[in-house]
C-alpha positions in Angstrom: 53.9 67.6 133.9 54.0 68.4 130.1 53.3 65.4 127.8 53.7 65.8 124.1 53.6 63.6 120.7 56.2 64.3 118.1 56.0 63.2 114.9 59.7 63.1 113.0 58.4 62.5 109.6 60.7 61.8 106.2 64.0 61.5 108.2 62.4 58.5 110.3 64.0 56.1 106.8 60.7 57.4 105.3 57.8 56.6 107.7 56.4 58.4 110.8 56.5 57.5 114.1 55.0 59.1 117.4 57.5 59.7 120.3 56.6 60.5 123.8 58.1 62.4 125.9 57.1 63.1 129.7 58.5 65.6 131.9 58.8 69.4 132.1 60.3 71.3 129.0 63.3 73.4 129.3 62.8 77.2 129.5 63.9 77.8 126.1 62.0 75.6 124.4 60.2 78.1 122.3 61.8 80.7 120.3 59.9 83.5 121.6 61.9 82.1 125.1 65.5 82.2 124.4 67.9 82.4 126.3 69.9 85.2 125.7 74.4 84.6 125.3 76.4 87.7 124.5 80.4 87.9 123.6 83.1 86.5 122.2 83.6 83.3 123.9 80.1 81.8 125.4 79.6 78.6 126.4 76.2 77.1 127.6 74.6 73.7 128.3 72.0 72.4 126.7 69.2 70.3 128.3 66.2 68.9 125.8 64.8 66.7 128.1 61.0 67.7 127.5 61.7 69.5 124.5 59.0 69.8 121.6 59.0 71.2 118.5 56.5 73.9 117.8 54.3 74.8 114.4 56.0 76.5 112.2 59.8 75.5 113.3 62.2 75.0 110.0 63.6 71.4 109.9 67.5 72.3 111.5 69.8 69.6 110.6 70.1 67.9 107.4 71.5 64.8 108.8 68.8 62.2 110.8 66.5 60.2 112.1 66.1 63.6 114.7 63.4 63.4 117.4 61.9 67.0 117.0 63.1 67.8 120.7 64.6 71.5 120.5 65.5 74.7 122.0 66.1 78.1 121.2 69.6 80.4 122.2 70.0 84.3 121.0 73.3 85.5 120.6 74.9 88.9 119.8 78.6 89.5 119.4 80.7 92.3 119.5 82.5 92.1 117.3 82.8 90.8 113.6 84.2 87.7 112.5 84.6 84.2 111.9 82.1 82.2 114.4 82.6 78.7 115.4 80.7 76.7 116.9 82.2 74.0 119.1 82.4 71.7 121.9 79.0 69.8 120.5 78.5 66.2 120.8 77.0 65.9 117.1 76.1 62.6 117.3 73.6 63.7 119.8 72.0 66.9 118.3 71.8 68.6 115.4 72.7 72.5 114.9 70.8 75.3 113.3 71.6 78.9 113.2 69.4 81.6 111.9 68.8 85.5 112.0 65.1 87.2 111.5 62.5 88.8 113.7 60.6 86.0 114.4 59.8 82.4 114.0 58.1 82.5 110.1 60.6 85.1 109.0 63.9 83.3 110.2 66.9 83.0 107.0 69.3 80.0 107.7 72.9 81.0 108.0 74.4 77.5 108.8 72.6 74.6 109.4 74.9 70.8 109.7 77.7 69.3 112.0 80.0 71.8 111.8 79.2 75.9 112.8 81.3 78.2 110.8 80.0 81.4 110.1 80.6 85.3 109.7 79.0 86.7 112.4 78.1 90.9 112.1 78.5 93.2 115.1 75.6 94.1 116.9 73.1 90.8 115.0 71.6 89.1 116.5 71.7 85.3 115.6 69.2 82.1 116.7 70.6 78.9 117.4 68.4 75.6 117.8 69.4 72.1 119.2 67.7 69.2 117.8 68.2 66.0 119.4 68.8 62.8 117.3 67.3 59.6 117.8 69.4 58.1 120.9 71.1 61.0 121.2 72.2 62.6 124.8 69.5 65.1 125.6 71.9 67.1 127.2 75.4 68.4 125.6 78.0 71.6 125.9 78.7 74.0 123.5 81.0 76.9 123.2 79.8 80.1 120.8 83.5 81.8 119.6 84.3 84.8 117.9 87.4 85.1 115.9 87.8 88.9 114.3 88.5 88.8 110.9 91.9 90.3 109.7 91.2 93.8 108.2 94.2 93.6 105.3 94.1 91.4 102.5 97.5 90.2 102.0 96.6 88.0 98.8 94.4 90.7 96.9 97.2 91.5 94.2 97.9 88.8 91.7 101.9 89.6 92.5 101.1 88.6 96.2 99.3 85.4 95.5 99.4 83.1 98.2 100.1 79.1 98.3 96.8 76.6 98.7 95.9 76.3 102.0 96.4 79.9 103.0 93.1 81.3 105.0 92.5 84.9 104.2 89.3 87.6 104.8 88.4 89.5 102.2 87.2 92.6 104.1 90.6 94.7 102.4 90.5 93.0 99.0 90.1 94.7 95.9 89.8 94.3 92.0 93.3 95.6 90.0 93.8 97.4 87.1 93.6 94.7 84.3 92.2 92.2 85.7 90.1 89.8 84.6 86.3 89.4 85.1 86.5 85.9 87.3 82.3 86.0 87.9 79.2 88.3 86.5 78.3 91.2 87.5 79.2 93.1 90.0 80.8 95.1 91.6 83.3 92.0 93.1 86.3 91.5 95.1 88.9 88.9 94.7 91.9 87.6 96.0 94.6 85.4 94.7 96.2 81.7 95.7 99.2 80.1 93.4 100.2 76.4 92.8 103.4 74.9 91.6 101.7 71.4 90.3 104.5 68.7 90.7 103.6 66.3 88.3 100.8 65.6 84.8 97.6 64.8 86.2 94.3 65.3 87.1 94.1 68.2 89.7 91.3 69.4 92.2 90.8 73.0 93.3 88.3 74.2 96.0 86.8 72.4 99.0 87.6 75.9 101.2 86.6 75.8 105.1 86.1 79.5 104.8 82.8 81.3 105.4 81.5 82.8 102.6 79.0 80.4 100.3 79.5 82.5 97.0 82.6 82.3 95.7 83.9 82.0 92.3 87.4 80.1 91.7 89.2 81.0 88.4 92.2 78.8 87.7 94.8 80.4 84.9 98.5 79.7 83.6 99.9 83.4 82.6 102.8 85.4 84.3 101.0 88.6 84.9 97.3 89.4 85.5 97.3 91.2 82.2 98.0 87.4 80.4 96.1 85.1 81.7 94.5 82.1 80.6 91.3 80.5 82.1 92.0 77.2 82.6 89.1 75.9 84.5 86.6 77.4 87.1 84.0 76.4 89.9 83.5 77.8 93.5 85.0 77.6 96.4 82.5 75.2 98.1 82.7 72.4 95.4 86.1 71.3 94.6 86.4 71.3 90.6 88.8 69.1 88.4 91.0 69.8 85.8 94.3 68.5 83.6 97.4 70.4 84.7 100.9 69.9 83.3 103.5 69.4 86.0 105.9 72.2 87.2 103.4 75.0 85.7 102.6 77.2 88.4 98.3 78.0 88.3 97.0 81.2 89.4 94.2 81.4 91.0 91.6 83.9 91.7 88.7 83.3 93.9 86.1 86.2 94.2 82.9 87.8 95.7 80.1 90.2 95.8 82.2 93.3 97.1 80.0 93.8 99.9 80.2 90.0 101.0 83.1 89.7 103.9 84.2 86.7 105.5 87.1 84.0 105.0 88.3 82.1 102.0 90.6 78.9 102.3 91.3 77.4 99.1 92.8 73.6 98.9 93.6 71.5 96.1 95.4 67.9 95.6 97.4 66.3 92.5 96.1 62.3 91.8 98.8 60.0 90.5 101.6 61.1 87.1 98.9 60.4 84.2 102.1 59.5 82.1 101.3 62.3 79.7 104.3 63.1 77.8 104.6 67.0 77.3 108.0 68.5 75.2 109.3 70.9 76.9 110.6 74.2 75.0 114.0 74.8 74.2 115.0 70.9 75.0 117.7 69.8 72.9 116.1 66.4 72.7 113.7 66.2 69.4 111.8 63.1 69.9 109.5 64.4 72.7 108.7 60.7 74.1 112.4 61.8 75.9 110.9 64.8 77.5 108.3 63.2 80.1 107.3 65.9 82.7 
C-alpha cells in the first residue's frame, strides 16, 4: 500500500493544499517506467488512481486546479506527420507531450487541451496525464498519425489558395522575386488569397496547423514582383487590419526552411465600417456615390 502527499501549489487559486491518496500506483507512474505505444493509430487507457508526481516533473497542463497525480507513455511512430491526440476526457486530465533522454532534459512539444503536433519518424515522444481536481482518474485516449502531404500546392504566389485551406510545407519553396516575409533565413513560404466582401476591419491568422513559428504577410499587388505589405503577425495570433472591400489580399505565411509541418490560415470580416472609397474609372465624381 503506497500512501503519498501531494502538494499542487499556485494552481490551487493561489494556496497549497495536501492531497492523499492511498492505494497502489499504476506501473507507469514514473517516467523511467513507461509504457511503451508504437504506430500510427494507438489507443491506451489510462489509470491514475495512486499516481504521484515525482521531483523534478515539469508542470503539464496550463489549465488547473491539477492534483499532481500522473503517468508516463513513450511513443514512436513510423511515419511523419500531423499527430493528434484524441479521445481524452479533458475535463479530467491534463496533457503534456515532450521528447529528451530523460526526466531533467525533457523539451515540451505540446502541452494544453488539444494534441496537435508534427511527429518525426523513428522519435521518440513522452506523454504525461495529469489529473484535475475531481477529475475521472481513469480516461481513453487515442495516439494518431496523419502523414503529411509531400507537395505543396500553394507554394507559388500564382497558386495561392483560399483561407481555410490546410497545407504542409515539406515541398514549399521561396520564388524568384519574392519578397522577404520574416528575417533571416533560409525560409520557406506558402501562399493563401482573400476576396474581402466588404470595408472593415479584417482578422488574419488563428491557424490549427502545427508549426509555432510562422510569419503571416498580408499584401494587395497582382504579382509577387508588386506587392504591398499591408499588415503582418503569425500564424498563431490572429492580427487586425483595415481592408477595402472586393480587393483581393495575398498572403504569405512562412518558415525556417528546415521546419515541416501544417499551416491553416483563417480570417473573418466584422460589420461594413461605412468607409466611402471612389472607385477608379467611376463616372460618378462626388465619391460619397461610390460606397464599396
Amino acid at each position: 500500500m503506497k500512501t503519498a502527499i501531494l502538494l499542487c501549489g499556485s494552481l490551487c487559486f493561489g494556496g497549497t493544499f495536501l492531497r492523499l491518496s492511498a492505494g497502489a500506483a499504476p506501473s507507469n507512474d514514473y517516467f523511467t517506467n513507461s509504457i511503451h505505444l508504437e504506430g500510427t493509430n494507438v489507443a491506451a487507457t489510462a489509470d491514475l488512481t495512486g499516481a504521484t508526481r515525482e521531483p523534478g516533473e515539469p508542470q503539464h497542463p496550463s489549465y488547473g486546479p491539477m492534483t499532481g497525480e500522473s503517468a508516463w507513455w513513450s511513443w514512436v511512430t513510423p511515419e511523419t506527420g500531423r499527430a493528434d491526440i484524441i479521445g481524452i476526457d479533458f475535463w479530467s486530465v491534463g496533457l503534456g507531450v515532450y521528447t529528451g533522454p530523460d526526466l531533467d532534459h525533457l523539451g515540451r512539444v505540446y502541452s494544453g487541451w488539444y494534441g496537435s503536433f508534427t511527429a518525426e519518424a523513428g522519435t521518440v515522444y513522452h506523454i504525461a496525464l495529469e489529473r484535475r481536481v475531481n477529475g475521472n482518474p481513469v480516461v481513453n485516449f487515442t495516439v494518431k498519425v496523419t502523414p503529411y502531404a509531400t507537395n505543396s500546392p500553394n507554394d507559388n504566389f500564382a497558386d495561392a489558395a483560399p483561407l481555410g485551406f490546410r497545407a504542409a510545407n515539406l515541398a514549399a519553396t521561396r520564388e524568384p522575386g519574392e519578397p522577404a516575409h520574416r528575417a533571416g533565413g533560409p525560409n520557406k513560404s506558402l501562399w493563401w488569397r482573400w476576396a474581402v466582401p466588404c470595408n472593415s476591419s479584417v482578422w488574419v491568422g488563428g491557424q490549427t496547423g502545427t508549426l509555432p513559428d510562422v510569419t503571416v504577410v498580408a499584401y494587395t499587388g497582382v504579382s509577387v514582383e508588386s506587392l504591398t505589405p499591408v499588415a503582418r503577425g503569425t500564424a498563431t495570433n490572429a492580427f487586425y487590419f483595415n481592408a477595402t472591400g472586393g480587393v483581393t489580399y495575398y498572403i504569405a505565411a512562412e518558415t525556417a526552411a528546415d521546419a515541416n509541418g501544417e499551416i491553416q490560415l483563417d480570417g473573418g470580416a466584422g460589420t461594413p465600417d461605412g468607409r466611402v472609397v471612389g472607385v477608379p474609372g467611376n463616372l460618378v465624381q462626388n465619391s460619397s456615390f461610390e460606397t464599396l
